[in-house]
C-alpha positions in Angstrom: -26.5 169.4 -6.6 -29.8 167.6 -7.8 -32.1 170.2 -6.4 -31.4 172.9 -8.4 -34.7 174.1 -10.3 -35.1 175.1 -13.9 -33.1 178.5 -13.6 -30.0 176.4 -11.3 -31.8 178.3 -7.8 -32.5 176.7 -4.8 -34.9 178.1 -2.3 -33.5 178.4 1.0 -36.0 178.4 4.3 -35.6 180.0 7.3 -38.0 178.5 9.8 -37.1 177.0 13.3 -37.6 174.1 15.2 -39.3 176.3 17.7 -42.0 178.1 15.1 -42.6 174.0 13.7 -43.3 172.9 16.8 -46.4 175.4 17.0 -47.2 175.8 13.5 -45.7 179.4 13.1 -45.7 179.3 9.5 -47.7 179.5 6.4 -48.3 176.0 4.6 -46.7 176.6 1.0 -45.4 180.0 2.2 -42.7 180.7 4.3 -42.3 176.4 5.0 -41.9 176.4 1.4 -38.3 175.4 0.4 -35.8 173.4 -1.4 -33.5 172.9 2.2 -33.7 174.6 5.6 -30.6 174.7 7.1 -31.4 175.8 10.5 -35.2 174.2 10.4 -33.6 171.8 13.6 -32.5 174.2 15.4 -34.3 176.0 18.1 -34.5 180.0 18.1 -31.9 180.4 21.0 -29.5 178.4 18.8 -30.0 180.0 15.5 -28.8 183.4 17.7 -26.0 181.6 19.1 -24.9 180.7 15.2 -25.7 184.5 14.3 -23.6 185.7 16.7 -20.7 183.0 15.6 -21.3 184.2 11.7 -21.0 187.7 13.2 -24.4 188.9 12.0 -25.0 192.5 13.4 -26.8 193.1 17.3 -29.5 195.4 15.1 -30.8 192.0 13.4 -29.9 189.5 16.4 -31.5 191.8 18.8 -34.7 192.5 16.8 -37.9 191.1 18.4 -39.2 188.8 15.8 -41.9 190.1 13.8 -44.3 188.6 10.4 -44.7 192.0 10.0 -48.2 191.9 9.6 -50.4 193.7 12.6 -47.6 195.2 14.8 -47.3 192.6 17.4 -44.3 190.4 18.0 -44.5 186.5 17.2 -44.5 186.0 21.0 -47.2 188.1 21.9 -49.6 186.5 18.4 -48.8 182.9 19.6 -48.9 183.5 23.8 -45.7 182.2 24.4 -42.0 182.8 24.0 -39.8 180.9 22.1 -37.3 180.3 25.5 -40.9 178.6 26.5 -41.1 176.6 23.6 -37.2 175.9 23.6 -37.7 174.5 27.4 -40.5 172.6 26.3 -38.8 171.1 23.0 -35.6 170.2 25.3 -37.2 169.0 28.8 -40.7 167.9 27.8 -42.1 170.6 30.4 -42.3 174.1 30.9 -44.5 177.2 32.8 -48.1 175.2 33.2 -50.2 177.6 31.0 -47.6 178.3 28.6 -47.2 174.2 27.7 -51.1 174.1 27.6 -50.4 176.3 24.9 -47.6 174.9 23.1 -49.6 171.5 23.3 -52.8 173.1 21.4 -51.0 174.9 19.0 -49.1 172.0 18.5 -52.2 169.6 18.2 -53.5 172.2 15.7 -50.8 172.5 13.4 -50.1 169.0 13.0 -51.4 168.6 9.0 -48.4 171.3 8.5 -45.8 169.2 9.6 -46.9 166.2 7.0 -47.0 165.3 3.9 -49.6 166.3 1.4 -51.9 163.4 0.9 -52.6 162.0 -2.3 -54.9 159.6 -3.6 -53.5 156.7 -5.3 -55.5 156.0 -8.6 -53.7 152.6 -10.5 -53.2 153.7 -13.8 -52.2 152.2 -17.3 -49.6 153.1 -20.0 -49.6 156.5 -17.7 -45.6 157.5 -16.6 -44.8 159.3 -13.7 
């Protein structure tokens, strides 16, 4: 595989379609990876493949968490992901919570793109 790095590793991510779609992550953090293989995939159907891959209830189960000020990501962002999943998959959901989604989603856009770069023309320079 052409990805591998210096040491023949590849990172592996582990966001979701639904934290993308508001911006849960940290630019050049936790969105930092070689591949994602679930990154399409909303959090309702990354339990579903858990469950296939037989990954225990204790971890399926588990409210999800950063970790970092003892609140669940549902309760930090104001929505739940089955919001964000019905909104991802119909276009609509509870009024207040797509008001939500919508802003969070307007916010987080420079995450979801490309850094940009200025193009300077240069000579006898290879890149």
């Amino acid at each position: 595989m052409e990805l591998l790095g210096s040491l023949g590793y590849l990172v592996i991510g582990t966001g979701n379609l639904c934290e993308q779609m508001v911006g849960y992550t940290t630019k050049w953090g936790d969105n930092s990876s070689d591949f994602n293989p679930i990154g399409n995939f909303t959090v309702e159907e990354v339990l579903e493949i858990g469950k296939y891959l037989k990954v225990p209830d204790k971890i399926i189960n588990k409210p999800p968490n950063d970790g970092l000020g003892g609140q669940t990501d549902e309760e930090k962002m104001g929505v739940t992901y089955n919001q964000i999943a019905e909104y991802i998959e119909t276009g609509k959901t509870e009024k207040n919570a797509m008001e939500i989604i919508e802003k969070l989603n307007n916010l987080s856009k420079h995450k979801r793109k490309p850094i940009p770069i200025y193009k300077f023309e240069r000579t006898n320079f290879l890149i």
